[in-house]
N, CA, C and O atoms as a printed pandas DataFrame, in Angstrom:
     atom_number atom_name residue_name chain_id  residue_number  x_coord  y_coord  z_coord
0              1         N          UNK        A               1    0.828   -1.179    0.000
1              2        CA          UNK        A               1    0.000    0.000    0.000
2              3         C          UNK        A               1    0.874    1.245    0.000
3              4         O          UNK        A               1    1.791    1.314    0.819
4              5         N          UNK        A               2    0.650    2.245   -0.873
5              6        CA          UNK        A               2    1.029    3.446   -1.024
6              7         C          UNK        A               2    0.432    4.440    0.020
7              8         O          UNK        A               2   -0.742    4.350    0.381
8              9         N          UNK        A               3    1.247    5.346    0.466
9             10        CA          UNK        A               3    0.775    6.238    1.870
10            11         C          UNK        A               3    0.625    7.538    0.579
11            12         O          UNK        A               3    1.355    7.804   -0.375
12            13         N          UNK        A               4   -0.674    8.159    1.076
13            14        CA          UNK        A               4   -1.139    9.082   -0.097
14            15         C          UNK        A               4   -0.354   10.618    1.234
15            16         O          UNK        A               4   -0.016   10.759    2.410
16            17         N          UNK        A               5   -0.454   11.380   -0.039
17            18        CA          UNK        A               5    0.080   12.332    0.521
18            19         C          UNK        A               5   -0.782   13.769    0.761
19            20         O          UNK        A               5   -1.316   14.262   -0.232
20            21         N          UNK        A               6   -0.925   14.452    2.084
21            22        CA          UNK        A               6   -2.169   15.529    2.274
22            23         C          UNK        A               6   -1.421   16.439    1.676
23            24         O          UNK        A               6   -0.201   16.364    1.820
24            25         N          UNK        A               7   -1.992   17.484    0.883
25            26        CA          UNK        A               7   -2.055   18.916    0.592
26            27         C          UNK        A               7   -2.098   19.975    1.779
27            28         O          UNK        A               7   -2.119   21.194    1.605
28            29         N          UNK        A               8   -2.104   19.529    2.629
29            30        CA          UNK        A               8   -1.846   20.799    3.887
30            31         C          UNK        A               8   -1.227   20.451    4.837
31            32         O          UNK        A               8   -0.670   19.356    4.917
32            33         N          UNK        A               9   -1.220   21.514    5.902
33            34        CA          UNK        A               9   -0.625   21.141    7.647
34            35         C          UNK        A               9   -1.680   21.127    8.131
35            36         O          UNK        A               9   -2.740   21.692    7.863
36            37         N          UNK        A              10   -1.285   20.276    9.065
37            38        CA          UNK        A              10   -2.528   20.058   10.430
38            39         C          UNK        A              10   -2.207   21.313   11.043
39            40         O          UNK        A              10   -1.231   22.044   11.214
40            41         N          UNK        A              11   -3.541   21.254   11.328
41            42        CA          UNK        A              11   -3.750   23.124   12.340
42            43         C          UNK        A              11   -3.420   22.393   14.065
43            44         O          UNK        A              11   -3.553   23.132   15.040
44            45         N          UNK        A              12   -3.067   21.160   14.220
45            46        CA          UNK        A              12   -2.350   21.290   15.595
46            47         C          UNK        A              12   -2.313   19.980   15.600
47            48         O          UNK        A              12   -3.163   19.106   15.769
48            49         N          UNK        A              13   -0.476   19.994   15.252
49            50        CA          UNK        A              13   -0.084   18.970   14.914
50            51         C          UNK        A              13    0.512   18.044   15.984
51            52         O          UNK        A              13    0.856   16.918   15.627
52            53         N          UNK        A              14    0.708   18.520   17.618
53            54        CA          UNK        A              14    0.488   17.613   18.479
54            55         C          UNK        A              14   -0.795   16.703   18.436
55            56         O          UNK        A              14   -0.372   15.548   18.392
56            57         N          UNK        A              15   -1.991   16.697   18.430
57            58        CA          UNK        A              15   -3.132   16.258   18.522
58            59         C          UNK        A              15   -3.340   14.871   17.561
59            60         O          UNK        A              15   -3.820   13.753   17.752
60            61         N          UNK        A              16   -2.482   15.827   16.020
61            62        CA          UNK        A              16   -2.668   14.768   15.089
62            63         C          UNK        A              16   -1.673   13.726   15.714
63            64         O          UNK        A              16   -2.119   12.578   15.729
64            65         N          UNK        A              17   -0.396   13.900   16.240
65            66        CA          UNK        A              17    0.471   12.974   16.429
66            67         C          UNK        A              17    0.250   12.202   17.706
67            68         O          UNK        A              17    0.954   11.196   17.799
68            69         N          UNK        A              18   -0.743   12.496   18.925
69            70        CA          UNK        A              18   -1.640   12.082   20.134
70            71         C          UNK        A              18   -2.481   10.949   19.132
71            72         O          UNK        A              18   -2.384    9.778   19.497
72            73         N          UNK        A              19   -3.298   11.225   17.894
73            74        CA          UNK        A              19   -4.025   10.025   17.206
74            75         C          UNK        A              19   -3.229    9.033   16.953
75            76         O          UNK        A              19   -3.019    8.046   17.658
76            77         N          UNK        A              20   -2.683    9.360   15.710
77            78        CA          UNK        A              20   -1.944    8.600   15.151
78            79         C          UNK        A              20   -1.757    7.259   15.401
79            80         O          UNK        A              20   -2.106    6.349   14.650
80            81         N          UNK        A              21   -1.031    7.107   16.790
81            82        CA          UNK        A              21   -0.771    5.620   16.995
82            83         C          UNK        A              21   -1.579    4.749   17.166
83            84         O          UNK        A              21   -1.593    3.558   16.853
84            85         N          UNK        A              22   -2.665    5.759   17.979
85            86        CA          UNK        A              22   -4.528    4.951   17.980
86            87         C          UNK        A              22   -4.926    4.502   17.060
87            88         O          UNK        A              22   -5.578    3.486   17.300
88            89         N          UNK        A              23   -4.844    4.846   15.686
89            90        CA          UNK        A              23   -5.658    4.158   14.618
90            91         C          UNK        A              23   -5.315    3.062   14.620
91            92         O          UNK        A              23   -4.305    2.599   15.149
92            93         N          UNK        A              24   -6.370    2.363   13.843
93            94        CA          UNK        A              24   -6.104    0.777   13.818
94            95         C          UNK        A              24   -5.232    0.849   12.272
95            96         O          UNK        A              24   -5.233    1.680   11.365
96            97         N          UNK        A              25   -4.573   -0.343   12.465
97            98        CA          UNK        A              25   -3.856   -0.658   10.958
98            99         C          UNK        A              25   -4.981   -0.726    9.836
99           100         O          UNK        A              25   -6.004   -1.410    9.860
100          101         N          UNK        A              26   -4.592    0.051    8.957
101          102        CA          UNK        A              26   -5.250   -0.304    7.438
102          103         C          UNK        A              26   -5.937   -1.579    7.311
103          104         O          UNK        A              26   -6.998   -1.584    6.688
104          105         N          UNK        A              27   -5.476   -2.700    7.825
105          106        CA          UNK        A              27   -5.883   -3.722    7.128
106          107         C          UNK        A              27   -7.421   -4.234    7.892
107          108         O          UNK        A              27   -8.271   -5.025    7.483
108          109         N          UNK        A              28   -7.370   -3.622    8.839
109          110        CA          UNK        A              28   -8.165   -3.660    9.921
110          111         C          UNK        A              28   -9.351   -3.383    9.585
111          112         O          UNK        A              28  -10.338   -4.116    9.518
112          113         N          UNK        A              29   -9.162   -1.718    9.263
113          114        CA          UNK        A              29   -9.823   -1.079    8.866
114          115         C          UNK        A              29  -10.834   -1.360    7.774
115          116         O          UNK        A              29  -12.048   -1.162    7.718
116          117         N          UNK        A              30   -9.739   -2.016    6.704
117          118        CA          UNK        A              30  -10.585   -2.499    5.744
118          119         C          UNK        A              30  -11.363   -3.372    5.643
119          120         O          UNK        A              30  -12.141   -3.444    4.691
120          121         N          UNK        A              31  -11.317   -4.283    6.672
121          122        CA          UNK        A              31  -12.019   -5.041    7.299
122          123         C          UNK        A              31  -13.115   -4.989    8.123
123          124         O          UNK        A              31  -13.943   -5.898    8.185
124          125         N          UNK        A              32  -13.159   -4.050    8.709
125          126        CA          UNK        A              32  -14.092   -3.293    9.666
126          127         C          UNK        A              32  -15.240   -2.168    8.193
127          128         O          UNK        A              32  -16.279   -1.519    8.315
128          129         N          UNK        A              33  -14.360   -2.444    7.010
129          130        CA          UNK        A              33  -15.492   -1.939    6.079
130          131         C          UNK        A              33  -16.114   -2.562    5.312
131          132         O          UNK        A              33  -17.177   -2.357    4.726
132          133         N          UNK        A              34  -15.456   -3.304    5.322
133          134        CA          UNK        A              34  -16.241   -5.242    4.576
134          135         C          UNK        A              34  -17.710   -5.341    5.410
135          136         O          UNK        A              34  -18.864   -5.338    4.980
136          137         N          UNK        A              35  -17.087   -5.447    7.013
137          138        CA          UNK        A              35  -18.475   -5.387    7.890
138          139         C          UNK        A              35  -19.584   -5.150    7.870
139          140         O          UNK        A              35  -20.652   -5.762    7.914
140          141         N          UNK        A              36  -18.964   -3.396    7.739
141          142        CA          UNK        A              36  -20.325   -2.858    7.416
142          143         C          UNK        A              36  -21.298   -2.348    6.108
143          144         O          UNK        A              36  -22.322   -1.670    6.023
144          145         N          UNK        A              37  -20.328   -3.116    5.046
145          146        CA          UNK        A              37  -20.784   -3.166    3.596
146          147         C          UNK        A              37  -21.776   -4.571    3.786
147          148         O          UNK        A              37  -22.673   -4.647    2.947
148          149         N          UNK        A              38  -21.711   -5.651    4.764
149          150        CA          UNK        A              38  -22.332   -7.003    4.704
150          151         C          UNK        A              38  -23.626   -6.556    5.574
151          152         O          UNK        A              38  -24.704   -7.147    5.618
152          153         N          UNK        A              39  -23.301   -5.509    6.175
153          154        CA          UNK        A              39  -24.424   -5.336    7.428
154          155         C          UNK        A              39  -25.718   -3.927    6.554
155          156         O          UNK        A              39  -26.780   -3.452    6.957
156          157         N          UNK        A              40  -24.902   -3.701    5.273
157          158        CA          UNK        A              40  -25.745   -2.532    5.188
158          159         C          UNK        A              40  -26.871   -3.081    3.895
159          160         O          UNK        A              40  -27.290   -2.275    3.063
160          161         N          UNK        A              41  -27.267   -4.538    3.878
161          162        CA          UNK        A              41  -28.287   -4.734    3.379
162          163         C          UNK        A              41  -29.129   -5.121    3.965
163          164         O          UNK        A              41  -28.935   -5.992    4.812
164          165         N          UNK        A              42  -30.646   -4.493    3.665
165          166        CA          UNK        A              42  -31.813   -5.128    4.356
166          167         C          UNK        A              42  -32.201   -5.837    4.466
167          168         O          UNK        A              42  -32.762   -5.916    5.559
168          169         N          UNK        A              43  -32.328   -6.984    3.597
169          170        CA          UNK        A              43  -32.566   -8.442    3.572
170          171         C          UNK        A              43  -31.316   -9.012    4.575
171          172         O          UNK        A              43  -31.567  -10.082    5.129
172          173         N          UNK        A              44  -30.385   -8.580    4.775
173          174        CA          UNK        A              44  -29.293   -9.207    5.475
174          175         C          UNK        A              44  -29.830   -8.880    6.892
175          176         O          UNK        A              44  -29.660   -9.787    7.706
176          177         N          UNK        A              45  -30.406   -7.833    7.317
177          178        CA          UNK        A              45  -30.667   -7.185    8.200
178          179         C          UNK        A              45  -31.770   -7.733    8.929
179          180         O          UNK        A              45  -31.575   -7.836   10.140
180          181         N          UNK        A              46  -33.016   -8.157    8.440
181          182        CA          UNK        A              46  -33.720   -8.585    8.512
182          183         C          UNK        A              46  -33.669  -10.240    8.994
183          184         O          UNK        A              46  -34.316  -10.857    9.841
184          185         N          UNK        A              47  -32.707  -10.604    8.147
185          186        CA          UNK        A              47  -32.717  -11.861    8.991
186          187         C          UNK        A              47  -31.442  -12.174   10.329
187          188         O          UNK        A              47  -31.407  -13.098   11.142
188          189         N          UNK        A              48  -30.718  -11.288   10.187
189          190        CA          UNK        A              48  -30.174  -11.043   11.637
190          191         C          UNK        A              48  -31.019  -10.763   12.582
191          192         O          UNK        A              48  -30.723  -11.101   13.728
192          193         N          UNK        A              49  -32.165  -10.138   12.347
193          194        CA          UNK        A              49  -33.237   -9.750   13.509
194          195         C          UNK        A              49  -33.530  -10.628   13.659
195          196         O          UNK        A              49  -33.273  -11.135   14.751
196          197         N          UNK        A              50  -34.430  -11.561   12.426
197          198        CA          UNK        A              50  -35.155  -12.630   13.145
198          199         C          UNK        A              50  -34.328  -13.874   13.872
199          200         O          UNK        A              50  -34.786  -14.680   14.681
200          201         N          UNK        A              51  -33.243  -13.811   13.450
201          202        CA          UNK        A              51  -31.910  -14.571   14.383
202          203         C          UNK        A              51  -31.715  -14.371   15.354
203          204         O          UNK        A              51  -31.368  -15.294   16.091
204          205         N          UNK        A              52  -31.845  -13.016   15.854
205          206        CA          UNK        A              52  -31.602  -12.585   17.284
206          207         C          UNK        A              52  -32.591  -12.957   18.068
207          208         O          UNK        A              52  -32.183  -13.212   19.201
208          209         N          UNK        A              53  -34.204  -13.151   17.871
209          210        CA          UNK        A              53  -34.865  -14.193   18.184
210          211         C          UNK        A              53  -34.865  -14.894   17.942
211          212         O          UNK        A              53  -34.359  -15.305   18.986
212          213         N          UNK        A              54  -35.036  -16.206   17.090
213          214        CA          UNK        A              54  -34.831  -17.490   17.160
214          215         C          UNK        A              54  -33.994  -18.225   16.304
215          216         O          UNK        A              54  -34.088  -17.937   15.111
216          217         N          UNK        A              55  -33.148  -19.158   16.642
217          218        CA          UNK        A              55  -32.401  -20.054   15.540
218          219         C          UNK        A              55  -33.838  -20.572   14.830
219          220         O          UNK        A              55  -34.954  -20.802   15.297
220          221         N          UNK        A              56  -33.151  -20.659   13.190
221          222        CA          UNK        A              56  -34.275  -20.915   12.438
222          223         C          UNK        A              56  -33.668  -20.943   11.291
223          224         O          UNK        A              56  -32.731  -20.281   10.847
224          225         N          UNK        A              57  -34.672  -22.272   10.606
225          226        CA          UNK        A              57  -33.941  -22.677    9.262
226          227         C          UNK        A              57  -34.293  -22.147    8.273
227          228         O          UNK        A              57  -35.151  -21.272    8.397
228          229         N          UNK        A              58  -33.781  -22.462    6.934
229          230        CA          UNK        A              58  -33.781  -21.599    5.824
230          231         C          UNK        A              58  -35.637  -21.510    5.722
231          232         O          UNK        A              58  -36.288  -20.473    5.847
232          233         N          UNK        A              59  -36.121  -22.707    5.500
233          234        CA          UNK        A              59  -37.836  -22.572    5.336
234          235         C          UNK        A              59  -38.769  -21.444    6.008
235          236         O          UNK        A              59  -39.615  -20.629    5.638
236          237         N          UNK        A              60  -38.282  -21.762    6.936
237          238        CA          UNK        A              60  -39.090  -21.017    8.232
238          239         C          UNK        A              60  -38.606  -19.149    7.693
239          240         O          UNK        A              60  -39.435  -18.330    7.297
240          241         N          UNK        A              61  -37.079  -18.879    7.838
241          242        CA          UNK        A              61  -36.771  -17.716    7.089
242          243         C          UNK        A              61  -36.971  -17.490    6.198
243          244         O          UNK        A              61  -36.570  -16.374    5.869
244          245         N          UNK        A              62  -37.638  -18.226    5.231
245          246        CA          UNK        A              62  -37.947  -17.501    3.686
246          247         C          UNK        A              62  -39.715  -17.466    4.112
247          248         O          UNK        A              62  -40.308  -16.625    3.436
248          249         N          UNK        A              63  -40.570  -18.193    5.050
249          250        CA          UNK        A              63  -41.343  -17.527    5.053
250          251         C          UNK        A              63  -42.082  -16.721    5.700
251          252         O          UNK        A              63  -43.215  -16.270    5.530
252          253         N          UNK        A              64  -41.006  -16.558    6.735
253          254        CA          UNK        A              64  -41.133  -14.800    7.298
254          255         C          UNK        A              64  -40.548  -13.715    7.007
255          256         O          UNK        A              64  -40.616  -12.756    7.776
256          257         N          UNK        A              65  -39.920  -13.665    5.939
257          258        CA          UNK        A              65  -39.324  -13.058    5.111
258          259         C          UNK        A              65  -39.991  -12.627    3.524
259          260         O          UNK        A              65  -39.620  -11.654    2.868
260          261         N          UNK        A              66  -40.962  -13.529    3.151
261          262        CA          UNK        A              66  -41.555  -14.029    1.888
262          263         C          UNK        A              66  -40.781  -13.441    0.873
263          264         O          UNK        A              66  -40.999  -12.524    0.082
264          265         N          UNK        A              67  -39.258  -14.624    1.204
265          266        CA          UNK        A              67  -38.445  -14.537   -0.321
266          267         C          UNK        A              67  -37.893  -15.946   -0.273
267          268         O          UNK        A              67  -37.505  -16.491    0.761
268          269         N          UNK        A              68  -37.889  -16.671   -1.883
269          270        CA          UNK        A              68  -37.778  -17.361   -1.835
270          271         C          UNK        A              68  -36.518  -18.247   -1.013
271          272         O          UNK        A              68  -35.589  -17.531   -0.640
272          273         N          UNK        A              69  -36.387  -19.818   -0.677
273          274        CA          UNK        A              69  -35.249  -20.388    0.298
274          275         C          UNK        A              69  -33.780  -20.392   -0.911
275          276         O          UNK        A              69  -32.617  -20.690   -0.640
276          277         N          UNK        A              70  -34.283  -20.007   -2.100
277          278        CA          UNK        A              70  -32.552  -19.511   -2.668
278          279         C          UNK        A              70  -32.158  -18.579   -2.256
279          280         O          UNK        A              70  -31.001  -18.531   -1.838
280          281         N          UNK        A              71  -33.060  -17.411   -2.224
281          282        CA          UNK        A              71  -32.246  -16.127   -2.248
282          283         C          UNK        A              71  -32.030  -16.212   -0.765
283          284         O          UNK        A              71  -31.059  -15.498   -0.513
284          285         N          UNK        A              72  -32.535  -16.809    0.416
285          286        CA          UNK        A              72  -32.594  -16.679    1.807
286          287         C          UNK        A              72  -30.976  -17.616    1.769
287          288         O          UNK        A              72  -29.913  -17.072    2.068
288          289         N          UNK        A              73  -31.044  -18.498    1.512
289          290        CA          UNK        A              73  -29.712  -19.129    1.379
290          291         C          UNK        A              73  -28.336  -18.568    0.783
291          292         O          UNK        A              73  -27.359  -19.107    1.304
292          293         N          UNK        A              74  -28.021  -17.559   -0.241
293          294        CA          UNK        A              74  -27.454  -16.741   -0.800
294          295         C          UNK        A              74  -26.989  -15.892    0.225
295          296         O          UNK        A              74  -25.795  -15.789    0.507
296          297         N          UNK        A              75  -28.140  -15.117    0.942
297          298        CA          UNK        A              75  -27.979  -14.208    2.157
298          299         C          UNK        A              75  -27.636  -14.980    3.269
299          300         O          UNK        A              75  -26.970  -14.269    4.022
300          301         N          UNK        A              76  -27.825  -16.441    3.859
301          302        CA          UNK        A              76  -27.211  -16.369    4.542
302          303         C          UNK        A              76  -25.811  -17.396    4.508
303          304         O          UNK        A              76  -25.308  -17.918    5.503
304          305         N          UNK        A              77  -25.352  -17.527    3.152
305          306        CA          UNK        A              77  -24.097  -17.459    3.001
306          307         C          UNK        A              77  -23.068  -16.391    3.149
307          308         O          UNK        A              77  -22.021  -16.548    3.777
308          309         N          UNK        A              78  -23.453  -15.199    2.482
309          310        CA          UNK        A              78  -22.984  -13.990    3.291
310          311         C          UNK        A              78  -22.935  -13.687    4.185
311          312         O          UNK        A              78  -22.316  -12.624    4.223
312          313         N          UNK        A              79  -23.303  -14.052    5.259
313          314        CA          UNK        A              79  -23.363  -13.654    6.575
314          315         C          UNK        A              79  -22.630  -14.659    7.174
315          316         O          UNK        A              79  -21.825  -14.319    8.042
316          317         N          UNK        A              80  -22.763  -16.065    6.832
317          318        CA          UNK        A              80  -21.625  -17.140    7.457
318          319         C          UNK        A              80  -20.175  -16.580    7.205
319          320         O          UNK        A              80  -19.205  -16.480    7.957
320          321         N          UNK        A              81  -20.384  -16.223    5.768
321          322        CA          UNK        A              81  -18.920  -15.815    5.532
322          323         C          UNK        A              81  -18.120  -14.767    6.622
323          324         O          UNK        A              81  -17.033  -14.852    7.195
324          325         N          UNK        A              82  -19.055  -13.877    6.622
325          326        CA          UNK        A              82  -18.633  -12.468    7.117
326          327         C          UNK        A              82  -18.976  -12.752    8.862
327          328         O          UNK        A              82  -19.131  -11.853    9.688
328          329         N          UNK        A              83  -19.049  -14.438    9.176
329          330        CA          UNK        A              83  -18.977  -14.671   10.660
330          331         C          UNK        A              83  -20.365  -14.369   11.672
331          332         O          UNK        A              83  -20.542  -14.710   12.841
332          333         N          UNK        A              84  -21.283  -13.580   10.725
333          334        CA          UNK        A              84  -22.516  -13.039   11.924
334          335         C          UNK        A              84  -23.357  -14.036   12.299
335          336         O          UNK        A              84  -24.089  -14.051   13.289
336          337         N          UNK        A              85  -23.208  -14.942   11.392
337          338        CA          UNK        A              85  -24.391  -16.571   11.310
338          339         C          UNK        A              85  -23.382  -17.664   11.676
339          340         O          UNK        A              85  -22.221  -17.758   11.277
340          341         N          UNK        A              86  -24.185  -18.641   12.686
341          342        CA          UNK        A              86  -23.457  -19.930   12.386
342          343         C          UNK        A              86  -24.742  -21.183   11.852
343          344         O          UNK        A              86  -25.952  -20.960   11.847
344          345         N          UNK        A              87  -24.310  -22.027   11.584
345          346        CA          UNK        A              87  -25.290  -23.625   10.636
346          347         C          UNK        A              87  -24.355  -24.347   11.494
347          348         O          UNK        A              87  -23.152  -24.425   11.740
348          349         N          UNK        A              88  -26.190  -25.146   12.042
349          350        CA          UNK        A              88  -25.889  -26.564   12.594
350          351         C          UNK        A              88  -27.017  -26.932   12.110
351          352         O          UNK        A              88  -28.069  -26.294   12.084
352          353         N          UNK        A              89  -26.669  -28.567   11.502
353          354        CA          UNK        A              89  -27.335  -29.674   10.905
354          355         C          UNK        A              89  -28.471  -30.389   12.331
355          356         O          UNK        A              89  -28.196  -30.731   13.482
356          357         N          UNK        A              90  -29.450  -30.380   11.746
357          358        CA          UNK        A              90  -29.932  -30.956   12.950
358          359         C          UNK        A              90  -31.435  -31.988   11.885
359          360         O          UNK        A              90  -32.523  -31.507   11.565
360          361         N          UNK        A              91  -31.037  -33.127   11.649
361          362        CA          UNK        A              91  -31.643  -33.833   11.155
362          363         C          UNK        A              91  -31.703  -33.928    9.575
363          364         O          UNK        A              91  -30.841  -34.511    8.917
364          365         N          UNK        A              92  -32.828  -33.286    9.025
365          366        CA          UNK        A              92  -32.650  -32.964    7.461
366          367         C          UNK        A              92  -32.579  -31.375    7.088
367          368         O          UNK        A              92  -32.607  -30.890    5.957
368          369         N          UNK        A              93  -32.478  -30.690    8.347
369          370        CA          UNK        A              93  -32.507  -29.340    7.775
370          371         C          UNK        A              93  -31.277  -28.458    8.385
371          372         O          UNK        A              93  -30.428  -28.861    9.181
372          373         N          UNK        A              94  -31.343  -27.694    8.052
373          374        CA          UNK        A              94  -29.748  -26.727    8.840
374          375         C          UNK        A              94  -30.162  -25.584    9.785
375          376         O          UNK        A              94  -30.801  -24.821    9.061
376          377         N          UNK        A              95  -30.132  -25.144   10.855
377          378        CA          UNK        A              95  -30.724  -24.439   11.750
378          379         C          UNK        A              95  -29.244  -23.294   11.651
379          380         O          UNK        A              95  -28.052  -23.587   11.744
380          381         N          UNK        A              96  -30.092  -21.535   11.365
381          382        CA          UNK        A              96  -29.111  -20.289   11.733
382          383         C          UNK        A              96  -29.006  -19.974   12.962
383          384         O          UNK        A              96  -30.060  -20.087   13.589
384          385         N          UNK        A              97  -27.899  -19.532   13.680
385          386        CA          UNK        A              97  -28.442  -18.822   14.604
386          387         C          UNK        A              97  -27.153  -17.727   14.607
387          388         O          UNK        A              97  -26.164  -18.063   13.956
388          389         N          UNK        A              98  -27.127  -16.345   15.362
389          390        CA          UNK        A              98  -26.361  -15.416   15.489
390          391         C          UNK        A              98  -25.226  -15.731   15.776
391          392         O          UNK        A              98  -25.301  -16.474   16.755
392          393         N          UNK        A              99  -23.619  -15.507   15.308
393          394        CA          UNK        A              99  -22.697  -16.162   15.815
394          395         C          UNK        A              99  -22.126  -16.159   17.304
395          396         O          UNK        A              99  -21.556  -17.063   17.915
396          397         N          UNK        A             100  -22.422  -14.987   17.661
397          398        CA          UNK        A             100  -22.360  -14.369   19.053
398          399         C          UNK        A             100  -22.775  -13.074   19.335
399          400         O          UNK        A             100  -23.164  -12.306   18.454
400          401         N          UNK        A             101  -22.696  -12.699   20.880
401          402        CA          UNK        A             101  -23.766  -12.002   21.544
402          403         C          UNK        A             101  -23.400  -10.576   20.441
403          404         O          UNK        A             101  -24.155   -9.881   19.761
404          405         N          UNK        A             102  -22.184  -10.547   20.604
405          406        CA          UNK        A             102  -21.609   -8.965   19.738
406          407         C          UNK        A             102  -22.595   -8.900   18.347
407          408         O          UNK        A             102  -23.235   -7.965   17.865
408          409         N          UNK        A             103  -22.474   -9.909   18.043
409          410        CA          UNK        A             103  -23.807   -9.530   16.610
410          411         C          UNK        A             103  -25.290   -8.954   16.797
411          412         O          UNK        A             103  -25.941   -8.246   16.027
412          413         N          UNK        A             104  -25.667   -9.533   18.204
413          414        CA          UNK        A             104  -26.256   -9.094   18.668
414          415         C          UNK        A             104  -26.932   -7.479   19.233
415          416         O          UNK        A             104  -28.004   -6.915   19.014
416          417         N          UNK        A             105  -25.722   -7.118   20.037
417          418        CA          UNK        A             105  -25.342   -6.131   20.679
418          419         C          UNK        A             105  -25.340   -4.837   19.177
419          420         O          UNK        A             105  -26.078   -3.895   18.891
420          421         N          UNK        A             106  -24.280   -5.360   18.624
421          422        CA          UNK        A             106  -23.896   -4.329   17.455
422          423         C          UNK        A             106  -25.741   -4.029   16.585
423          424         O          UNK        A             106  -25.939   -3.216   15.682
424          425         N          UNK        A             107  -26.414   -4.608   16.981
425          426        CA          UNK        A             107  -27.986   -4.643   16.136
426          427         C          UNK        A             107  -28.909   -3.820   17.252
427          428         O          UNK        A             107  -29.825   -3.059   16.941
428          429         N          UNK        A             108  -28.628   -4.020   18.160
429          430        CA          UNK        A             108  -29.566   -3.553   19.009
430          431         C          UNK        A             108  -28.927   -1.616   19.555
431          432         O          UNK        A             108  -29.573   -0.663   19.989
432          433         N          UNK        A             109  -27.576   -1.762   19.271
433          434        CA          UNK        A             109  -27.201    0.080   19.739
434          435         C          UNK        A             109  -27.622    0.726   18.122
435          436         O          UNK        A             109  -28.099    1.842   17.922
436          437         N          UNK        A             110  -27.249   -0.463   16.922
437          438        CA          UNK        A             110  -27.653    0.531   15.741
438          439         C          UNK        A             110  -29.147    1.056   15.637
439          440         O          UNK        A             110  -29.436    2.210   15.319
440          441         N          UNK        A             111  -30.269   -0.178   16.022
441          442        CA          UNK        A             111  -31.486   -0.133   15.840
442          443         C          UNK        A             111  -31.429    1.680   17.316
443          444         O          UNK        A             111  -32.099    2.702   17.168
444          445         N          UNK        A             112  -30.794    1.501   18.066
445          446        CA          UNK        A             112  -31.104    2.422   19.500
446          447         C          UNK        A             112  -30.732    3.635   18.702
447          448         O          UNK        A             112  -31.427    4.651   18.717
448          449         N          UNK        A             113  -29.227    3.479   17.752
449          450        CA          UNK        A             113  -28.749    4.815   17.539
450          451         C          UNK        A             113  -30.155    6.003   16.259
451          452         O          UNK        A             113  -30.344    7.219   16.282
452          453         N          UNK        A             114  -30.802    4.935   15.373
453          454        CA          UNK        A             114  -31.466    5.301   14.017
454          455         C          UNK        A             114  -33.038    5.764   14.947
455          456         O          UNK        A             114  -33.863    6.549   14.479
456          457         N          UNK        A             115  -33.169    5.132   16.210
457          458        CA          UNK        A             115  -34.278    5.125   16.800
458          459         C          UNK        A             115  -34.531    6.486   17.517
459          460         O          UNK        A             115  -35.632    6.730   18.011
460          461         N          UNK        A             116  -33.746    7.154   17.554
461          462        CA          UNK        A             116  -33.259    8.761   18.641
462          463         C          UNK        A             116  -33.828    9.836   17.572
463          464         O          UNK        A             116  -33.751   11.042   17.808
């Protein structure tokens, strides 16, 4: 990665150099924008909610959702990927549920923050 270069001085360049070490590494970052590129669809969104109440399989989510169990499956391959979902097999069907409480948490301050 190339370090881009600013067109000005910081108007108080102790402060900037007080940040600095705080930021997280780039790679981090970019990662932390993957996140919230996976989190900023509604259909994705939607079934994180209904996850946060109940583990529930693709059927059951496509029809409280009323979209079909491909596209519900699609979405929640994205979300396995990106860690917010986990799948357990439990007979003939595969049961979602939230991967942990933080998926949780992170849904309930956004829903608090849009709710103000």
């Amino acid at each position: 990665m190339t370090t881009k270069q600013t067109d000005c001085e910081a108007a108080n360049q102790k402060l900037v150099d007080k940040i600095r070490p705080k930021m997280p590494h780039m790679k981090l970052l970019y990662e932390l924008s993957d996140f919230f590129k996976v989190m900023g669809d509604s259909t994705r969104i939607q079934l994180l909610w209904a996850l946060e109440e109940s583990e529930m399989c693709v059927s059951d989510l496509a029809v409280l959702l009323n979209m079909t169990k491909s596209a519900v499956s699609h979405q929640l391959k994205v979300l396995r990927t990106a860690k917010l979902v986990r799948a357990q097999k439990k007979g003939k069907n595969v049961y979602y549920a939230l991967d942990d409480e933080h998926v949780k948490i992170i849904l309930e301050k956004a829903l608090e923050h849009v709710s103000e």
